[in-house]
N, C-alpha and C positions, 0 to 999 in steps of 0.2 A: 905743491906737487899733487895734491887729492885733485884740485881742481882741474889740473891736467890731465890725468885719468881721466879724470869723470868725461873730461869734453872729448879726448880721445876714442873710448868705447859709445859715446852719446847715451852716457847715464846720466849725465845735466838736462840734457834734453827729457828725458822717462820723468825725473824728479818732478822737473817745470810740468809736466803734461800731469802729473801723477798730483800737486798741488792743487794747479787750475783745479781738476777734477771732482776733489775733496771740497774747495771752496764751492764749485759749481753744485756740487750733491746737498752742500752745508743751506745753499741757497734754496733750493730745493724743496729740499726737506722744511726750513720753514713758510715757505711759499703754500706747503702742500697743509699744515698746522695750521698756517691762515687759511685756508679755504676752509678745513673742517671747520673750524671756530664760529666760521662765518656762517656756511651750513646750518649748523647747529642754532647757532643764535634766530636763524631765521626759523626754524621749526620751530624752536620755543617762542617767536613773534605772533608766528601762523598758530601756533597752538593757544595765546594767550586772547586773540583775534576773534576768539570763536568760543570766550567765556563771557558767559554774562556779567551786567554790572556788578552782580550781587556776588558772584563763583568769580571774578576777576577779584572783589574788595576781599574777598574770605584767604584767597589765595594768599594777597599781601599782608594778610592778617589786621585787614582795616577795616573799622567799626563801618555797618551800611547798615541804609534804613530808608524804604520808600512808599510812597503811597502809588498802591497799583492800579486802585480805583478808587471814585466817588460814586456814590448810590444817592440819588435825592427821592423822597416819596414825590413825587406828580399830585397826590391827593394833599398835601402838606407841606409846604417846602423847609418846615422847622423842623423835619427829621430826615432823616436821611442815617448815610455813614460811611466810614470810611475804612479801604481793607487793604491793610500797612504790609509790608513783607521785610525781614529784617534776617542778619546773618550774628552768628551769636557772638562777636568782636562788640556789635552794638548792645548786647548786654549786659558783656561785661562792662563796657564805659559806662553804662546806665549805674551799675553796683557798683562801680567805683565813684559815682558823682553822687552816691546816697540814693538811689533806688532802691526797694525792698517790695518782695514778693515770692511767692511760693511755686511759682513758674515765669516761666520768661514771659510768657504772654502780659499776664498782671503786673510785669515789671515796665514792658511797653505800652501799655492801657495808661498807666499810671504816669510817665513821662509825656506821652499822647493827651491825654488831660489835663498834664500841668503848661501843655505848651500851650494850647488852647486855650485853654486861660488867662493866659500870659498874650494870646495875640487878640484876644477880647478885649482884656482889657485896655491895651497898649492904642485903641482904635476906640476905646472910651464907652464899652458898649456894655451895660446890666449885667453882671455873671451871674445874677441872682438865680437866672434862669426861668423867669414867671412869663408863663404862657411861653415859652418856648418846646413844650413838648416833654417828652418821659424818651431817657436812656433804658434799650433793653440789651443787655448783653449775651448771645449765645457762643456756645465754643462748640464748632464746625469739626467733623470728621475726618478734617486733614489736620486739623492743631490749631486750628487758628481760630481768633475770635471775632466777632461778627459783632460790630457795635451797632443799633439803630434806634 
């Protein structure tokens, strides 16, 4: 008997319109969740786009560590040197694999040395270092240290 009514005044009909409605809004609304979502993801794409290697690695909190340049003296090609740039994630892996020093620099000088070493030797080549020239160490005005 309800359904009689109902179809009699065309309140069946309100309901059906009044469901669709709610479903179509239901749709809607997550349609509209995905796009922000989407949105958003791509700002933080576009924003991770336009971090450097080293501000991308720090962000993920992953150890980074690069040589930015090579310096050779022209007068001498036994000296020269190298100017590392490093984000502090690679420090701490350094102090966790047994590094020790009183700044970060001496922490990387000292890993920098040990790998050098290590690819010296690994290539069969005197680490004795005779007549190979004098290491001078300075630490530059921005932090950094200047090996040559």
């Amino acid at each position: 008997m309800n359904k009689f009514i109902k179809r009699i005044f065309g309140i069946d009909k309100i309901e059906a319109e009044t469901k669709r409605a709610i479903e179509e809004g239901e749709i809607a609304t997550k349609l509209a969740q995905q796009a922000l979502e989407a949105a958003e993801a791509a700002k933080e794409a576009e924003r991770l786009a336009k971090l450097s290697p080293k501000e991308l690695a720090t962000e993920r909190k992953e150890p980074w560590v690069a040589v930015l340049e090579t310096h050779v003296n022209q007068d001498n090609v036994r000296n020269g040197f190298f100017e590392l740039d490093w984000n502090e994630y690679f420090v701490l892996q350094l102090k966790d694999a047994g590094y020790l020093g009183t700044t970060d620099e001496a922490i990387v000088d000292q890993w920098f040395q040990e790998l050098c070493r290590g690819v010296g030797s690994e290539e069969g080549i005197d680490m004795t270092r005779r007549g190979s020239g004098y290491v001078n160490r300075a630490l530059r005005a921005d932090g950094k240290t200047e090996v040559s």
